[in-house]
C-alpha positions, 0 to 999 in steps of 0.5 A: 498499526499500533501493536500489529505484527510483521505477516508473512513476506507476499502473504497480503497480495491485495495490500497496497502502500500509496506513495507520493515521494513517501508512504503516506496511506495504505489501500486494498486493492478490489479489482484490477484497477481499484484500490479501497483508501481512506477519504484524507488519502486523496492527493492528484498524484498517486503511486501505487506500490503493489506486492511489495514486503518491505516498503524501505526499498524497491521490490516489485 
C-alpha cells in the first residue's frame, strides 16, 4: 500500500497475509472458512497467516 500507515496492533482482525515461504498477497477473511484475494493470488499451496501485527515474524 503506497503512503499507507501502520494501524493499531490486532485492529484489522479480517485482514489476512497469504504465504507461500513468503508473503506474496494479502485477503480478507469473510466467513469462517473463507478468504476474499485478487484473482493473480492464486497458487495450489497457500498459508494463510491470520491475527498476526508483524508479518516478519511468527505471532499467532
Amino acid at each position: 500500500i503506497v503512503g499507507g500507515y501502520e494501524c493499531q496492533k490486532h485492529s484489522q482482525a479480517h485482514q489476512v497475509s497469504l504465504n507461500s515461504g513468503y508473503h506474496f498477497c494479502g485477503g480478507s477473511l469473510v466467513s469462517k472458512d473463507w478468504v476474499v484475494s485478487a484473482a493473480h493470488c492464486y497458487k495450489s499451496r497457500i498459508e494463510v497467516r491470520l491475527g498476526e501485527h508483524n508479518i516478519q515474524v511468527t505471532e499467532g
